[in-house]
C-alpha positions in Angstrom: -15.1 18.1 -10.5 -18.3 16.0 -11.6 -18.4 12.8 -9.1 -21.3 10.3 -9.5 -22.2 8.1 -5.6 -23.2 4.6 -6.2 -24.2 2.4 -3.1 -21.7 -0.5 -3.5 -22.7 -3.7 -2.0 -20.8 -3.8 1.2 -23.3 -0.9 2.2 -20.6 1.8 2.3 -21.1 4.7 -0.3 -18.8 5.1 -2.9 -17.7 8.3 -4.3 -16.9 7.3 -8.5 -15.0 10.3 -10.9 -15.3 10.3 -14.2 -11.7 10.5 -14.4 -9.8 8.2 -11.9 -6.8 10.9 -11.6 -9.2 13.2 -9.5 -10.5 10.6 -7.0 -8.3 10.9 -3.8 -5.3 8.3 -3.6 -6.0 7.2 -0.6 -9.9 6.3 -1.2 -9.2 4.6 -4.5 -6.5 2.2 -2.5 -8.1 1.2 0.6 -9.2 -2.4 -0.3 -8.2 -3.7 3.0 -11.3 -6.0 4.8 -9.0 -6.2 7.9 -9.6 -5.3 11.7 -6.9 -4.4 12.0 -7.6 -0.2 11.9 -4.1 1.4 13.8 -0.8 1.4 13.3 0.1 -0.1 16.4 -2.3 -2.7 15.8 -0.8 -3.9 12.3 2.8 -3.5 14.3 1.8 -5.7 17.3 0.5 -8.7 14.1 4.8 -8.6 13.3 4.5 -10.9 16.7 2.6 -13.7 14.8 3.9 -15.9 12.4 2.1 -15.4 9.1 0.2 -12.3 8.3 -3.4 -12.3 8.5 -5.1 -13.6 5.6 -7.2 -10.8 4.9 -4.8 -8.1 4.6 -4.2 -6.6 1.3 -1.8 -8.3 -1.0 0.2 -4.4 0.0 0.0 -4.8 4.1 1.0 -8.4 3.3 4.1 -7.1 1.3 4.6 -4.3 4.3 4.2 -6.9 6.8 6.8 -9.1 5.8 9.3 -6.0 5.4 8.1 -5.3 8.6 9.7 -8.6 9.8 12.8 -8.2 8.2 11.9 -10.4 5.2 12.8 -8.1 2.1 12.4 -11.1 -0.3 9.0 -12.5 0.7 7.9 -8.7 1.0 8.8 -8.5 -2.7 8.0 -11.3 -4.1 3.9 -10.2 -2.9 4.1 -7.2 -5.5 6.8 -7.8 -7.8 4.6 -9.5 -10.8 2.1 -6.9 -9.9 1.2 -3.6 -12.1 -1.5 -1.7 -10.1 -0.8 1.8 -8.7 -1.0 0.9 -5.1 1.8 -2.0 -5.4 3.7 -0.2 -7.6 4.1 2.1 -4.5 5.3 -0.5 -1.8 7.1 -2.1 -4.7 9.4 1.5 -5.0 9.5 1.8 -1.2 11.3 -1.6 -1.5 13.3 -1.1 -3.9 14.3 2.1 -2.4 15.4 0.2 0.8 17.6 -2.3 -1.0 19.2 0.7 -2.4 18.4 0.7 -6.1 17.2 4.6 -6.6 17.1 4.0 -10.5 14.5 1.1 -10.1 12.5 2.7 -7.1 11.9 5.9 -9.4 10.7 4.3 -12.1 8.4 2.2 -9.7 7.3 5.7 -7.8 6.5 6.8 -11.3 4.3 3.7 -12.1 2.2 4.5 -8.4 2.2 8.1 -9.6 4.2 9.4 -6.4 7.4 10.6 -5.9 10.3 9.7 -3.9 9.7 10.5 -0.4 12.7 12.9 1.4 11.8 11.0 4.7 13.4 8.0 6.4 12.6 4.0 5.3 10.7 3.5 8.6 8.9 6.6 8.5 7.9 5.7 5.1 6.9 1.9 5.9 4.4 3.5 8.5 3.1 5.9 5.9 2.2 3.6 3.7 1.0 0.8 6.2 -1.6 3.6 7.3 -2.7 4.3 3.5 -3.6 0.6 3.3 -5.0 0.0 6.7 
């Protein structure tokens, strides 16, 4: 694997492949700014009333799911085509129940459907994004 390091300008060292499919999913994802750094710190923010505004258009998505608000959750990712919302966009529509439709979003984030419960996954992918 041939990587090339560039100092970005946020002073943290990135790590850039020459071919994106070798850099590690969850280091080409995490575009997060937030404080927020746990689990139990991103579940304790479903308290509040809005998410905060510097979470990642994907913890916003998560967030509202998270609060039982499947459309507003959706509507954060559905006129999106990146890998990363592709991803929370099949976990949600995995939850409503449409299988057909998550697939071809799982295939879009370049995963595949998870054999592991809705909440188990919602965690899962809230700690990618953290």
């Amino acid at each position: 694997m041939t990587t090339v390091w560039r100092k970005a300008t946020n002073r943290i060292i990135v790590m850039l492949y020459k071919r994106p499919a070798q850099m590690p999913f969850n280091a080409y994802f995490r575009k997060n700014q937030s404080t927020m750094k746990t689990l139990a710190e991103f579940k304790a923010s479903l308290n509040l009333e809005q998410p905060a505004s510097e979470l990642s258009v994907q913890l916003k998505s998560l967030w509202y799911d998270g609060k039982g608000d499947w459309h507003q959750a959706h509507a954060q990712v559905d006129h999106l085509d990146d890998q990363a919302s592709a991803w929370v966009h099949a976990y949600l529509h995995r939850k409503e129940g449409d299988i057909r439709n998550a697939d071809y979003w799982y295939s879009k984030a370049r995963q595949t459907r998870p054999k592991l419960s809705l909440e188990k996954e919602w965690e899962q992918l809230v700690v990618q994004f953290l």
